[in-house]
C-alpha positions in Angstrom: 150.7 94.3 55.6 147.4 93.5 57.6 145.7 96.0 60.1 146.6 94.2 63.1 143.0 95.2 66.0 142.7 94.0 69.5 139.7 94.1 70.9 139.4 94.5 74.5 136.9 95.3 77.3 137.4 96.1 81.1 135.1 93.8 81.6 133.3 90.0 80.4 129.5 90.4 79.1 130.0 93.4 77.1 129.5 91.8 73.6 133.3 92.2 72.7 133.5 88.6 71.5 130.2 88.9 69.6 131.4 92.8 67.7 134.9 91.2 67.1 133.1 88.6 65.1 130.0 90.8 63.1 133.0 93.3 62.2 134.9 90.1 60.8 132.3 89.2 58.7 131.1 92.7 57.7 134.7 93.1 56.6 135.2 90.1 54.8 131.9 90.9 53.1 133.4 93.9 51.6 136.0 91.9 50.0 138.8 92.0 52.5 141.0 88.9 53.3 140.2 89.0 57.1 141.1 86.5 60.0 140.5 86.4 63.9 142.2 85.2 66.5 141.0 83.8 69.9 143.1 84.7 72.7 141.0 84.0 75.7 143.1 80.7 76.2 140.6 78.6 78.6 138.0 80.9 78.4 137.4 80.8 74.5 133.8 81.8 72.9 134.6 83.1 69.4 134.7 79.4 68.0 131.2 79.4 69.4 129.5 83.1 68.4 131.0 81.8 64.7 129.6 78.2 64.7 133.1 76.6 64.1 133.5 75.0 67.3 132.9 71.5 65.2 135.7 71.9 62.6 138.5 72.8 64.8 141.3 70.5 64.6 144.2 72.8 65.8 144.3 75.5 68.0 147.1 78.2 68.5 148.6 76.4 71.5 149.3 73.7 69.5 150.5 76.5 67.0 152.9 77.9 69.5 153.9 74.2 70.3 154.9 73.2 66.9 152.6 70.8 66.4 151.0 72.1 63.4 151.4 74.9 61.1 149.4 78.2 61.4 147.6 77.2 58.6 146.3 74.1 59.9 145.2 75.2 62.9 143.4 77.9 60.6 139.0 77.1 60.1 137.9 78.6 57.1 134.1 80.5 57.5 131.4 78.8 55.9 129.5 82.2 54.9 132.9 83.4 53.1 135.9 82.0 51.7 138.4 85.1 52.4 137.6 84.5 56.5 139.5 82.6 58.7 139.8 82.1 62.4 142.4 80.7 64.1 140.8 79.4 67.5 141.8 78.9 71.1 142.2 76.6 73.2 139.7 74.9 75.4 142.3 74.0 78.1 145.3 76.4 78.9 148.2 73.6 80.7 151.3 75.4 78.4 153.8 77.1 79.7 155.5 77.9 76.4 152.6 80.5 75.5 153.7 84.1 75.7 153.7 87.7 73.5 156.7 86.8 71.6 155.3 83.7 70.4 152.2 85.1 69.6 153.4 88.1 67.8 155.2 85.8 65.8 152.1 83.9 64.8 150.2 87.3 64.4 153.1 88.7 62.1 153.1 86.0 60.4 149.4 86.1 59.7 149.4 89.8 58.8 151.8 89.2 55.7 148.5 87.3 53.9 145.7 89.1 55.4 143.9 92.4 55.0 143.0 92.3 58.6 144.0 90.3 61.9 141.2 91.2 64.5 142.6 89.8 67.9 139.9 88.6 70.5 141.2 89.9 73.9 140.5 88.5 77.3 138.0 90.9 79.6 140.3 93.0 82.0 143.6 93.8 82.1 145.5 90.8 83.4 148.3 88.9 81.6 146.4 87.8 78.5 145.4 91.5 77.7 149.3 92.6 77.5 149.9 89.6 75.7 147.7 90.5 73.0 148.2 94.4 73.0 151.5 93.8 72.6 150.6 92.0 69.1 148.8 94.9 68.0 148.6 98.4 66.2 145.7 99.1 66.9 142.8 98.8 70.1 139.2 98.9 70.0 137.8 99.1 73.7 134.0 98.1 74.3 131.8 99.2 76.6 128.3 99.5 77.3 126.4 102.5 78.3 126.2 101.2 82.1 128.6 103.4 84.9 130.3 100.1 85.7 131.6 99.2 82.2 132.4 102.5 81.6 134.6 102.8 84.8 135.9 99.1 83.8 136.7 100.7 79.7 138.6 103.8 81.5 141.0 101.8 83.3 141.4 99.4 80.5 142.1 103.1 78.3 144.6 104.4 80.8 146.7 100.7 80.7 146.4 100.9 76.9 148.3 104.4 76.7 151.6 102.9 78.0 151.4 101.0 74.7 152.8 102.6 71.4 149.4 102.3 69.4 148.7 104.0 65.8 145.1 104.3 67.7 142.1 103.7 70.4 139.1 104.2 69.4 135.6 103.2 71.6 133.2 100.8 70.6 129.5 101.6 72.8 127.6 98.4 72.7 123.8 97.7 73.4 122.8 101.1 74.0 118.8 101.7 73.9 117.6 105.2 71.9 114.3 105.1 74.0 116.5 105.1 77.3 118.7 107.9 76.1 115.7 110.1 75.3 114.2 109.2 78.4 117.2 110.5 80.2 117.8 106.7 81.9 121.2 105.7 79.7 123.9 107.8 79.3 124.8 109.3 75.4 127.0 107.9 73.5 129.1 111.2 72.7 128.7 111.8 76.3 130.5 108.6 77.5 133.2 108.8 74.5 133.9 112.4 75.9 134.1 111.4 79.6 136.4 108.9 78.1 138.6 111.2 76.2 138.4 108.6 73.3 137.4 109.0 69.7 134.0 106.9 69.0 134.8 104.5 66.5 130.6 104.1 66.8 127.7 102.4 68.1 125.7 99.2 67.9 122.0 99.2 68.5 120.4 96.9 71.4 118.1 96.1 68.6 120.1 95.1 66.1 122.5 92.8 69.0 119.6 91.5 70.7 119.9 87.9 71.0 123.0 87.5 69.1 125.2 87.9 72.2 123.0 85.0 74.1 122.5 82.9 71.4 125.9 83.1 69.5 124.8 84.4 66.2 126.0 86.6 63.2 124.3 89.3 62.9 122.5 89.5 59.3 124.0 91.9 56.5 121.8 94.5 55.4 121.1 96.3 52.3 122.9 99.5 51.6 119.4 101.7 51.6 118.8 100.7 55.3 122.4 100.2 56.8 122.3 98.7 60.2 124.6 100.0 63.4 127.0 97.0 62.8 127.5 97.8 59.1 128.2 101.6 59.7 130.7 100.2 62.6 132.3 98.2 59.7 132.6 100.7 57.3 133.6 103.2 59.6 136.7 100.5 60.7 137.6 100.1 57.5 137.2 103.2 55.3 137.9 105.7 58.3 134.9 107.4 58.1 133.5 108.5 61.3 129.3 108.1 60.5 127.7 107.5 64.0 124.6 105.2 63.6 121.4 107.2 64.7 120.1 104.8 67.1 117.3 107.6 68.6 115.7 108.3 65.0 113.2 105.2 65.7 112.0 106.7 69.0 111.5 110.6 68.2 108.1 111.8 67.1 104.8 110.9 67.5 105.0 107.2 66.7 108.5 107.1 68.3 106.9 107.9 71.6 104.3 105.6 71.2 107.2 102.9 70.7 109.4 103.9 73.7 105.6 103.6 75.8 105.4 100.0 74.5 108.9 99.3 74.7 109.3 100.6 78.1 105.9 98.1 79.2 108.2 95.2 78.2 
């Protein structure tokens, strides 16, 4: 039976929709059978960030609906055969979508998969309960910035009425040079404000421009592992390895990079 992860955020812009889909690829890159699932009805972007928007033919409304079966609404990825992603729709008009018919789908799923990552709506409105409620697990992400991380507490608070196996925190875009300059907020800092174990970070480096511009972020060699692999094998192998994203900027060449950087 599949690890069954919701992703959510207590706010939009946080790169939620863009981590859901590196750590689907990073995990399907280690082997596992792993599919996503787009439940921001109306508001969909993971179609997008994984350059399937083209091939979709079905969508989990129509799912729900009966007028296909799961696996035809189902787009294979084009970077690995054991990914899937079943994708949203663009227009939400049904009144016959609700948790209990998307648990069913998501059970479903979960008896062929390794993973089901479930791409939650920003906030905590009625989309977020209906995908909690179709998970085991949560994965909130936040940025380093004091108004995500207010957003991510309440969004932590509303996911403790759930009965989750876990939530872990997920700090996205934080800057090493800012940290050591004292202008961003640590990340064991924020996790412990939170009172929420850090699943891990990802680097502003390694996520610039793939939030904007919808991209994948690239895998790396094993010698020179970047934030999202670590994130990755952290998820899946329950190791608890926190990316150093302030190695770059310490020392004498370090400062001379957070100068330049901090001219930019």
């Amino acid at each position: 039976m599949a690890r069954k992860i919701v992703f959510t955020s207590g706010k939009g812009g946080v790169g939620k929709t863009t981590i859901c889909a590196n750590l689907g690829v990073k995990l399907a890159s280690l082997g596992q059978r792993v599919v996503m699932i787009d439940l921001d009805i109306g508001l969909n972007n993971l179609d997008v960030v994984m350059g399937i928007e083209n091939k979709i033919v079905f969508d989990i409304v129509d799912c729900i609906e009966n007028k296909c079966r799961v696996k035809q609404a189902l787009v294979q990825d084009f970077r690995y055969p054991n990914l899937y992603i079943l994708p949203s729709s663009h227009i939400f008009t049904s009144n016959s979508v609700n948790a209990h018919s998307i648990k069913l789908i998501v059970d479903t799923l979960a008896v062929s998969f390794d993973y089901v990552l479930i791409d939650c709506p920003a906030g905590i409105d009625i989309g977020f309960h209906r995908a909690v409620f179709c998970a085991d697990e949560a994965l909130v992400v936040t940025t380093p910035h004091i108004s995500s991380i207010r957003d991510a507490d309440k969004v932590i608070s509303v996911l403790k009425s759930y009965n989750l196996i876990s939530t872990k925190l997920i700090i996205n875009r934080i800057r090493g040079d800012l940290v050591l300059n004292g202008e961003m907020v640590e990340a064991s800092r924020i996790a412990k404000l939170l009172k929420t174990e850090l699943l891990g970070v990802v680097s502003d480096e390694d996520v610039l421009g793939s939030s904007i511009a919808g991209k994948i972020l690239k895998n790396t060699d094993n010698k020179h592992p970047s934030s999202i692999d670590i994130l990755g094998l952290n998820l899946h192998n329950g190791t608890n390895f926190i990316y150093d994203y302030m190695q770059k900027y310490r020392g004498l060449f370090g400062n001379i990079k957070r100068t330049l950087r901090g001219k930019l």
